[in-house]
N, C-alpha and C positions, 0 to 999 in steps of 0.2 A: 328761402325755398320757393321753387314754382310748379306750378300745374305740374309739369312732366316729372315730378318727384311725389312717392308716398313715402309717410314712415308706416313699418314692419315692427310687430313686437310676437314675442315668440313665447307662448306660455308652456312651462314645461314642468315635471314633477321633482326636480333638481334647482333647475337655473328658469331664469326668463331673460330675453335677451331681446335686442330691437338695435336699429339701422336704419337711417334714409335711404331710399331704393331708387336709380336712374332709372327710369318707366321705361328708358329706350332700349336699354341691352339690361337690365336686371342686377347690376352691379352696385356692390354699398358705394357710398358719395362717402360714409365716415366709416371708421371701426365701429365695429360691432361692439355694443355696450353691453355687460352682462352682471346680473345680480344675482345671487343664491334664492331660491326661493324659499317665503316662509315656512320656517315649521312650528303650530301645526299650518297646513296651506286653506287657511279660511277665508270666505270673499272679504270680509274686513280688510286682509292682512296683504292679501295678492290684491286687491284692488290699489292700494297702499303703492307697494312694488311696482306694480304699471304704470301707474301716474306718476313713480320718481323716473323710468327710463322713459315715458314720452316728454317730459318736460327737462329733460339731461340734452334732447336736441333740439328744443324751441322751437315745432314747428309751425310756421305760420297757419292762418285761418282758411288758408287756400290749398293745404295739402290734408290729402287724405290720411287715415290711421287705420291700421287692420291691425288685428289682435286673434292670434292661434288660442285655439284650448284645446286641453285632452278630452273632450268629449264629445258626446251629439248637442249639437245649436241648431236650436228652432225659435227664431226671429230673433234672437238677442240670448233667449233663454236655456240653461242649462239644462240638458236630460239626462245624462251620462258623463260621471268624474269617474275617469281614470289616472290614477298615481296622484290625485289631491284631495284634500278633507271631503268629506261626504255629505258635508253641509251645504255642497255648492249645488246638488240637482235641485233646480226647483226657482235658483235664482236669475236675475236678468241682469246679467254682465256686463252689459250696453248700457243700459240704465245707469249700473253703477259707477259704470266710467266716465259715462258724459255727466252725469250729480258729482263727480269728485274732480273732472278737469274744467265743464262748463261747455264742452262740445262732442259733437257725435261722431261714434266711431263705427266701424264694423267689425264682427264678433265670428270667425268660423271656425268650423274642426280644424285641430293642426293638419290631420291625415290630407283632409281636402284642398289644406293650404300648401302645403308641398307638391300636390298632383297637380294643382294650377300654376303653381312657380316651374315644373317640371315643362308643364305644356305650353308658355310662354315663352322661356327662356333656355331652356335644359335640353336633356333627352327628347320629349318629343315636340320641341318648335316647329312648326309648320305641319305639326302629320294630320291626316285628316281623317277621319273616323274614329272610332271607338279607342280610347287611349286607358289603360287601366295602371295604378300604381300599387305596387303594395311596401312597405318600410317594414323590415325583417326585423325584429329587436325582443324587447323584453315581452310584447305582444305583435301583432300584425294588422298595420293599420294601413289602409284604403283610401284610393280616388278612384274616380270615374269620371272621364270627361268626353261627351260624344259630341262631334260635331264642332266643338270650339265650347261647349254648355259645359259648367260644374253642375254633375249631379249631384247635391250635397248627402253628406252623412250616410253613407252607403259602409257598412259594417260588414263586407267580406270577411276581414278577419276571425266571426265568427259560426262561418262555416261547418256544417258539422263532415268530418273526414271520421272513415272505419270509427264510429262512432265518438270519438273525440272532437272537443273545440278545436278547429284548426288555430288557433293558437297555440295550447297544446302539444298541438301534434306538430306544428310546423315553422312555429318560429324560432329565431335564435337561441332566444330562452330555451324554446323543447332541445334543441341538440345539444347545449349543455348541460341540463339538467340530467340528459338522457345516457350520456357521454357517448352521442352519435358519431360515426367518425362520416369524413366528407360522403363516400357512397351512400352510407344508411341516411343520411340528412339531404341529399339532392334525391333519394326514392318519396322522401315523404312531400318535398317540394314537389316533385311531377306529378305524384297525387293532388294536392291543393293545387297548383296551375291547369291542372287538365278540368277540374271542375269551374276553374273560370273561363275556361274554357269555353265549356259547354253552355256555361249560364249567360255569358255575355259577348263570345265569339270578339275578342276584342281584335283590333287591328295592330297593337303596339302596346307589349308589356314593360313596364318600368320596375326596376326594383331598388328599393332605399334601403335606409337604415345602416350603421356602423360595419354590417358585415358585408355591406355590398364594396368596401374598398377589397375585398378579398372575390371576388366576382368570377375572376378566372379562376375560382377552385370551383364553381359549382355551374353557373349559367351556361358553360359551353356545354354541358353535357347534360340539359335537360332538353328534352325533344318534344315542340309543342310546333302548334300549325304558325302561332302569330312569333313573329320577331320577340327577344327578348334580353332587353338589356339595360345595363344600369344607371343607376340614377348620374344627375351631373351636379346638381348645387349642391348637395352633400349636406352637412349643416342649415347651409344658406336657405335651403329649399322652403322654411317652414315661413322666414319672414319676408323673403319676396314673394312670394304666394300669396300673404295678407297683404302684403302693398298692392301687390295687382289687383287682387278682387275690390278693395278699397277706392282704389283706383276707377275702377270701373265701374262700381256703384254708383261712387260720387260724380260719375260724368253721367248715367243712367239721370241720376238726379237732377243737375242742372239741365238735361234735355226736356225734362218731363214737365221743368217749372217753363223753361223757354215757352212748350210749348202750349203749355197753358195761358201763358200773358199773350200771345198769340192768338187765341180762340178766345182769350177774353177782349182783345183789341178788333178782333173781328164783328164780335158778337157786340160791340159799341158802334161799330158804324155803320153795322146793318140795324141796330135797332135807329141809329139816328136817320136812319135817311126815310125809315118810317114815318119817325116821326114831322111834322108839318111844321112848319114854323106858321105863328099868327098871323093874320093877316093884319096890315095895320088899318 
């Protein structure tokens, strides 16, 4: 493997899955590898599980790793499990990966992993401004990407709509639950879209998740100011999105060490030419 490839591993409350990602167009290099995930889902058990599908593709010391979770990640650290044991807020998932494989990884929300796969490779490649995603499903999970920048951890999904979670009130889940037929489930949509509307005026809306392959039943007919339309990587979205951000860290990183040996090499031949040599 080389620089221009990350691996992708995709934490999920079912399956975990992972792929080498071509950094150039977003596309797996192998099939996609997939494990059930444990039950119960405790960091023991899913740490376990990741360390089999990153070392199922061997990859060298020079490729990045990104790893999704279903919840909010702050520096490595869990805040928020959703669909996995409840033992995992609190932990540092970074930690435990690089103490069970020996090297460092990167750790983010899946939500914001799919909105930077989206924004790189997908629906919105090249847009500029304010790009918002939302993944329709058993809840309704978020990205935010302004300017080319991942907002991290951004929880639109819970929104409060006519006082309900918009989760709730507006995702997949709620129209089955609800037995919404298409009309009454794209009214409750223009409701939740028009308050993102408002809060973040985006320039280009994305929309994920399982029900967006059905997109012409409901997208054409919600009337909102920004563009809106559906996801592209579909599945793929959650583990090229951890390649990328991985990706981009880890060149963040070797820039920073560059240019520290640089200001340390400077800072040695300015201090040398201070210094005098003896006279003999």
């Amino acid at each position: 493997m080389t620089k221009r490839i990350a691996l992708g591993v995709d934490v999920g409350g079912t399956g975990i899955k992972a792929a080498p990602v071509n950094l150039k167009n977003g596309k797996f290099l192998a099939e996609r590898y997939r494990i059930p995930t444990p039950q119960p889902s405790t960091p023991a058990a899913v740490v376990k599980a990741i360390a089999r599908c990153i070392t199922e593709f061997k990859p060298g010391p020079e490729v990045p790793i990104g790893i999704t979770f279903p919840g909010v990640i702050l520096h490595g650290v869990v805040m928020t499990a959703a669909n996995v044991d409840d033992s995992w807020v609190g932990v540092n998932l970074e930690h435990l990966v690089r103490d069970r494989i020996g090297r460092d990884v990167t750790v983010l929300n899946d939500g914001d992993a799919a909105g930077y796969g989206e924004f790189k490779y997908g629906a919105a490649h090249g847009e500029d401004g304010v790009v918002f995603l939302a993944t329709l499903g058993t809840g309704i999970g978020t990205a935010l990407i302004a300017d080319g920048q991942l907002v991290a951890n951004t929880e639109f999904g819970h929104l409060i709509i006519n006082g309900e979670d918009a989760e709730e009130y507006a995702a997949e889940s709620a129209r089955e639950r609800h037995g919404l037929d298409w009309d009454a489930w794209i009214a409750h949509l223009q409701r939740y879209f028009e308050e993102i509307e408002k809060l973040l005026w985006p320039d280009l809306i994305i929309v994920g998740g399982g029900v967006s392959k059905s997109h012409h039943m409901f997208l054409p007919h919600l009337k909102l100011r920004a563009p809106i339309v559906p996801a592209e990587l579909l599945n793929g979205a959650g583990i090229v999105g951890a390649a990328a951000v991985a990706a981009l860290l880890h060149q963040r990183g070797e820039l920073r060490a560059k240019d520290a040996k640089n200001r340390e090499k400077q800072a040695a031949q300015h201090l040398a030419k201070k210094v005098k040599k003896p006279e003999k």
